[in-house]
N, C-alpha and C positions, 0 to 999 in steps of 0.2 A: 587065150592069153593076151592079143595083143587087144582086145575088146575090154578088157581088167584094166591096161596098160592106160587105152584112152580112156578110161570111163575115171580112172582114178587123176588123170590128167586135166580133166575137163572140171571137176570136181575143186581140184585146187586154183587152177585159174578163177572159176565164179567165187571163190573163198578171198580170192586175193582181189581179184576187182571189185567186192561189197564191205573189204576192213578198211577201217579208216585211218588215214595218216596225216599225221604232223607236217605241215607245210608251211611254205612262207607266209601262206593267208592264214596260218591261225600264231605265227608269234605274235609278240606283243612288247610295244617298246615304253620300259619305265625311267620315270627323273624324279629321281626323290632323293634323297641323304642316305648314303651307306655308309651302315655300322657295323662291326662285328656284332657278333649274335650274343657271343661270350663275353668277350670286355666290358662291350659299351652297354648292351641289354640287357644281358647277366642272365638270359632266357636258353640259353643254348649249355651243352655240356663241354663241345670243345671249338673250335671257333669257327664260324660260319657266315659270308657274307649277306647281308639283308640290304633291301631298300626298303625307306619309310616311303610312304609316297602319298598325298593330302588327296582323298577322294573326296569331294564333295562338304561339308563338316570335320569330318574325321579322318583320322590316319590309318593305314593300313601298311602292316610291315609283310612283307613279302621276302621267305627266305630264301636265298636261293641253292641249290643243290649243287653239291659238292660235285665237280665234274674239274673238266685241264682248265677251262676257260674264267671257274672261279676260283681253285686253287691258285691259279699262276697271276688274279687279280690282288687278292685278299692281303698283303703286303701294304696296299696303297689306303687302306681301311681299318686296318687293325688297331693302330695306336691311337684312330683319330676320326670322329665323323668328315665326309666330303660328299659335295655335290655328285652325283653318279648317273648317269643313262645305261642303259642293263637292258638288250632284245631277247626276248627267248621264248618259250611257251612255258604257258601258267593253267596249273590248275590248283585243286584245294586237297590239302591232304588233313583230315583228322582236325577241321576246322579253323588251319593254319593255309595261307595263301600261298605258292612256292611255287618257286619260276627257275625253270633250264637254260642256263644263260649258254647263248652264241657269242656274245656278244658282252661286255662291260668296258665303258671309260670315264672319266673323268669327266665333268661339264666345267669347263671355264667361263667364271664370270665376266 
């Protein structure tokens, strides 16, 4: 029994030291113009904060996922585009760019 005990023990440790986690070194910090997804884009079903953000030639809207930290932003966005910086981790879902924001404020000119 207690041979099951460690053997299933050990098993989760190696499981859990080779997953990989989100960390401070993989967020990612953006400045671009946030817009609701719904109003301003007209690309969203109910309203959802985005950053555009100018990669290189082209723009790249990146939306971000509905979590405390963008519900409790999306007030300062809604009725209106503004400059924004937004830190969180990004990846791509279904060919759309979307980022878990820790993070969103304003950028003062």
């Amino acid at each position: 029994m207690k041979k099951s005990v460690l053997a299933a023990l050990l098993v989760a440790g190696i499981t859990m030291a080779f997953t990989p986690k989100a960390s401070a070194a993989d967020a990612k910090t953006l400045t671009g113009e946030g817009k609701c997804g719904k109003c301003a884009l007209k690309e969203t079903k109910e309203c959802q904060n985005t950053v555009t953000v100018k990669e290189g030639d082209k723009s790249v809207v990146y939306y971000l996922v509905h979590n405390d930290v963008s519900k409790e932003f999306h007030e300062n966005i809604c009725k209106g585009a503004k400059k924004v910086k937004a830190t969180g981790t990004v990846k791509e879902v279904d060919g759309k760019m979307q980022l878990t924001p820790t993070k969103i404020e304003l950028v003062k000119d």
